[in-house]
N, C-alpha and C positions, 0 to 999 in steps of 0.2 A: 952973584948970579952964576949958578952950575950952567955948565955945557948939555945937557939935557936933551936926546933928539925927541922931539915930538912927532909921532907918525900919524898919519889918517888916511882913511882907507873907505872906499866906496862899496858898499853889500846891499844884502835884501835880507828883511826880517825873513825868521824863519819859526819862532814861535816868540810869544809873548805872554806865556802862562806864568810868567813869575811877576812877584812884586817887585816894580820899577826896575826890571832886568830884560833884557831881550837879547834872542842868539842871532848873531848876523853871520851869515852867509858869503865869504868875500873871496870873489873867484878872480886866480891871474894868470900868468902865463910866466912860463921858467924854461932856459933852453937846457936840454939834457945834456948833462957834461962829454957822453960818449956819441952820442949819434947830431949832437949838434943842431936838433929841429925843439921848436917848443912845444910843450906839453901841457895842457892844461892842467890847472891846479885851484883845489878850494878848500878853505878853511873855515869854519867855524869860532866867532867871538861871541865871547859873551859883554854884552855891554850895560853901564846905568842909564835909567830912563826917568829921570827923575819927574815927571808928569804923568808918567802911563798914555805917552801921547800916541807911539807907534801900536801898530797894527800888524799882522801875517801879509806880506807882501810889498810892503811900505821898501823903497828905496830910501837908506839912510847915508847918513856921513858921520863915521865914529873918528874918535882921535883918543889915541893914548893919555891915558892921565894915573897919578899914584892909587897903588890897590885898594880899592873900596872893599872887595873879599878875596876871600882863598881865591875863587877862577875872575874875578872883575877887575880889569886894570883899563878898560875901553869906556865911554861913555859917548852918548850920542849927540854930535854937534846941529845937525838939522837934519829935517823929511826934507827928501827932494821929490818924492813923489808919492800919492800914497793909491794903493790897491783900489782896483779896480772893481 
C-alpha cells in the first residue's frame, strides 16, 4: 500500500458541456506571504463525471484520483446540492 495523499475539495459546477467531464470552480483563501492578510483565491478543475449527473451550478465534492486525461486527475464524489 503507497503513501498516497488523497485530497477533496468543495466547488461549483462551472460548465458541463463535455462528455462525462465537468469544470469545478474551487475557491479558498491563502495568507499573503508579505502583507500577512488572506486573499482570495480560485481555481478551476476539471473533473470525471461518470453519469452526466451534474449540472451548471450544482455544488460538488471532487477528490483526487490517477489521470483519466491529459487535464483529469479529479473525479466527482457527490452533489451536495444542485442549482437552483
Amino acid at each position: 500500500m503507497s503513501n498516497k495523499l488523497i485530497k477533496t475539495m468543495l466547488g461549483q459546477v462551472v460548465s458541463d458541456k463535455m462528455d462525462k467531464t465537468v469544470v469545478v470552480l474551487v475557491n479558498y483563501r491563502v495568507m499573503h506571504p508579505l502583507y500577512k492578510k488572506y486573499v482570495k483565491q480560485s481555481k478551476k478543475f476539471k473533473a470525471h463525471d461518470v453519469d452526466n449527473s451534474c449540472k451548471i451550478g450544482d455544488s460538488v465534492k471532487i477528490q483526487s484520483c490517477n489521470p483519466v486525461s491529459k487535464d483529469k486527475t479529479w473525479k466527482v464524489l457527490e452533489i451536495l446540492s444542485h442549482a437552483k
